[in-house]
Legacy VTK file of the C-alpha trace (Angstrom):
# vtk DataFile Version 3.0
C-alpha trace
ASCII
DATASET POLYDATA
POINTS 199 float
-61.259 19.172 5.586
-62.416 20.603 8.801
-63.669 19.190 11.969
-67.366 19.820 11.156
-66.237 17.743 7.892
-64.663 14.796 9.909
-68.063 15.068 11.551
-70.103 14.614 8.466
-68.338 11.993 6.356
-67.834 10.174 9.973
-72.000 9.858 10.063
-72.486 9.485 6.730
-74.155 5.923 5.191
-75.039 5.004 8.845
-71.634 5.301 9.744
-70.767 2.829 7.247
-67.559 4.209 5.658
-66.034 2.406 2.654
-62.074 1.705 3.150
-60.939 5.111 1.211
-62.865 7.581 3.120
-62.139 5.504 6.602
-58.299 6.297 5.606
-58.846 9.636 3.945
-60.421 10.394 7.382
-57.361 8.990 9.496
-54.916 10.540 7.590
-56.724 13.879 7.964
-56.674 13.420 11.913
-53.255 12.298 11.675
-52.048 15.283 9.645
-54.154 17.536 11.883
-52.101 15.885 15.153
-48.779 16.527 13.689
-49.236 20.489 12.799
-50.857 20.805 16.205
-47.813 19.373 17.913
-45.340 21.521 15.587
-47.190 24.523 16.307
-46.905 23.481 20.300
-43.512 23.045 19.798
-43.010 26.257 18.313
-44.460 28.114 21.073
-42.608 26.019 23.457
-39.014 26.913 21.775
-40.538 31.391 21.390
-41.264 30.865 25.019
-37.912 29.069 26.127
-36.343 31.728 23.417
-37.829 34.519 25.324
-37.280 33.402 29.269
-33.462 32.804 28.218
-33.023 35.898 27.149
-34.797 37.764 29.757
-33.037 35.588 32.227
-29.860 36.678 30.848
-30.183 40.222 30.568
-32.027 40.638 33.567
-30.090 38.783 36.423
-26.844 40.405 35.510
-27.959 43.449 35.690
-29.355 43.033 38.805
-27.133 41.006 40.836
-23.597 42.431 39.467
-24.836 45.652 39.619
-26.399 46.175 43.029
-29.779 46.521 42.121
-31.124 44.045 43.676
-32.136 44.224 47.143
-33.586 40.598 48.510
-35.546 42.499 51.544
-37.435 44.973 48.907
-36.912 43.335 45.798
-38.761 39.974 46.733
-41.457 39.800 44.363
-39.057 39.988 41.615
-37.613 36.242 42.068
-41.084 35.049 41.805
-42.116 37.106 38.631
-39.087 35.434 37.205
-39.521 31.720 38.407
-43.025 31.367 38.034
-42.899 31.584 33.962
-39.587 29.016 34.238
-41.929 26.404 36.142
-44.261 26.405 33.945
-42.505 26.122 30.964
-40.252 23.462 32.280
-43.686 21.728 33.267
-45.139 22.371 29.228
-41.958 20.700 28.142
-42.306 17.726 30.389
-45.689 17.396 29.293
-45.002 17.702 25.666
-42.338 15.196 25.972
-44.665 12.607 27.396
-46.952 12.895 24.612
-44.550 12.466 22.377
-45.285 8.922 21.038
-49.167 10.011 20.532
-48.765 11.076 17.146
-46.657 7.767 16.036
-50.131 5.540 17.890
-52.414 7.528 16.101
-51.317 6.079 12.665
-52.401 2.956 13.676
-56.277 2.838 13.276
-59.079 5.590 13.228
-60.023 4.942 16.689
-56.440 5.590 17.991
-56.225 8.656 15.830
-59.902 9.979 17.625
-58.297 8.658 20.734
-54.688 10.843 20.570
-56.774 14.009 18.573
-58.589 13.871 21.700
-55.599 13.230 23.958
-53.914 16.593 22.386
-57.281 18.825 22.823
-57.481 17.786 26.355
-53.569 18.730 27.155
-54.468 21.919 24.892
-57.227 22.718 27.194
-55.195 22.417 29.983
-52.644 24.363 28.555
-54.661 27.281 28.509
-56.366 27.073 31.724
-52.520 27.275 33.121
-51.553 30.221 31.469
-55.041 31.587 32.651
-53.662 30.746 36.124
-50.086 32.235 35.593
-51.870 35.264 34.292
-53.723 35.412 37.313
-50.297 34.944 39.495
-48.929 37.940 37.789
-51.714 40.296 38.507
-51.489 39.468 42.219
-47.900 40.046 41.553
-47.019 43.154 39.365
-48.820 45.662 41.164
-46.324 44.295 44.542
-43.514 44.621 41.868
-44.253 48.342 40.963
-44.763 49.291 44.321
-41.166 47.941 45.515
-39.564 49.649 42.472
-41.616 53.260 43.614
-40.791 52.699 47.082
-36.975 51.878 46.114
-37.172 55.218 44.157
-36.360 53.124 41.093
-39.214 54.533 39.152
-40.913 57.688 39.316
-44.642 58.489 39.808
-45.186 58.952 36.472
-43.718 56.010 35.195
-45.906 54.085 37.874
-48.636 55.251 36.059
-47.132 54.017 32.649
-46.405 50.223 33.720
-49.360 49.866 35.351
-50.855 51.052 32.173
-48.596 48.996 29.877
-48.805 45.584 32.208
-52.171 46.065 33.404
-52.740 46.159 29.152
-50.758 43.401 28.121
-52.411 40.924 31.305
-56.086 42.152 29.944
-55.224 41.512 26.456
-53.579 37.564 26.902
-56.239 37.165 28.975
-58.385 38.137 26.409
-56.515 36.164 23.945
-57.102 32.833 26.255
-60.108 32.850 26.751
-61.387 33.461 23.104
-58.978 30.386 22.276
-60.371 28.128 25.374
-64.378 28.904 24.717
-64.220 29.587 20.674
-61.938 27.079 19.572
-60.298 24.311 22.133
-63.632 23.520 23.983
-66.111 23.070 20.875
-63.409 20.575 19.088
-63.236 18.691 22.526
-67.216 18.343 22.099
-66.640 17.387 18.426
-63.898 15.067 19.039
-65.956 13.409 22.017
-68.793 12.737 19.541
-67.215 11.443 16.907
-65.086 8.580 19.736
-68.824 8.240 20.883
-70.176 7.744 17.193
-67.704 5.044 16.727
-68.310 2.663 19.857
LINES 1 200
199 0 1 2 3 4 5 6 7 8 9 10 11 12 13 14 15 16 17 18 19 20 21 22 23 24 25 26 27 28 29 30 31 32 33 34 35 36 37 38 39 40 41 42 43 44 45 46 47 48 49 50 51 52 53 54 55 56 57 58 59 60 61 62 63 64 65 66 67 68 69 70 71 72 73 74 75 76 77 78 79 80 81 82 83 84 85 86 87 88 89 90 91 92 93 94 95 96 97 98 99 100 101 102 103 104 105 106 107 108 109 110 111 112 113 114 115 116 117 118 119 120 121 122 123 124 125 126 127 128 129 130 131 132 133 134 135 136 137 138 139 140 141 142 143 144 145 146 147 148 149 150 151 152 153 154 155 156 157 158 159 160 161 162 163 164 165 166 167 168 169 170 171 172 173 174 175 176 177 178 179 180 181 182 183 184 185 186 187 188 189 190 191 192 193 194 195 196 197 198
């Protein structure tokens, strides 16, 4: 069952729905809820994963081994903390949603109500990473230049990260927005209609 489903049986018989499809039609939000926040946490825990990691193998390297250099090497510490902050802000969000998912077995209105709840935070979810997205293309072309002007890279490996970065910012941009307009926005609309439907 789908949301343009939900949408259907919801207005179906005047909006009179007999007590199996009312809880066929909770337990589908409900279900839907849960595998949204699994998949959330899963990205949370790959993103966590992959900023620990980095972290790790990047700091050493830099501090122990004298490449770092805080009057030229600046926009580095940024690059890096920006991506922590926002993840530690994610997780704080996901954690206070936590409970949403236990409410929303408790009637069909609470399930609209926390379905909702979770497209909103997914929405703005997305516009953040839009925004960190734009932070790092303020930011990487300052980073490149340091690391040329440091004599750390060479002027044809400019060239390739600017290729390779300036590719992978266009493409998750890409990504977000598709996600935002296609998918996040129209449930929101759906979702909105059906709390509407029910007052």
């Amino acid at each position: 069952m789908n949301e343009q489903d939900i949408h259907s049986a919801w207005n179906s018989g005047a909006n009179r729905l007999d007590r199996a499809a009312a809880l066929q039609l909770k337990d589908e939000l409900v279900r839907r809820l849960r595998r949204q926040r699994w998949r959330e946490l899963a990205w949370l825990a790959w993103t966590c994963l992959l900023l620990t990691v980095l972290s790790a193998l990047l700091v050493p390297w830099l501090v122990f081994h004298g490449r770092f250099d805080p009057r030229t090497d600046w926009v580095l510490v940024p690059l890096l903390g920006l991506p922590w902050g926002f993840a530690i802000h994610f997780v704080r969000q996901f954690r206070r949603r936590r409970a949403a998912a236990a409410r929303a077995a408790l009637s069909i209105q609470d399930a609209l109500r926390a379905a909702e709840a979770e497209n909103r935070a997914a929405a703005a979810t997305l516009r953040r990473v839009a925004l960190l997205q734009g932070l790092f293309a303020l930011l990487l072309p300052v980073a490149i230049h340091q690391l040329h002007a440091a004599g750390k890279v060479s002027g044809r490996e400019l060239g390739q990260m600017a290729f390779l970065f300036g590719g992978i910012l266009a493409g998750g941009a890409a990504f977000v927005g598709l996600k935002y307009f296609r998918e996040v926005r129209p449930e929101g609309a759906r979702l909105a209609g059906l709390l509407e439907s029910y007052r």
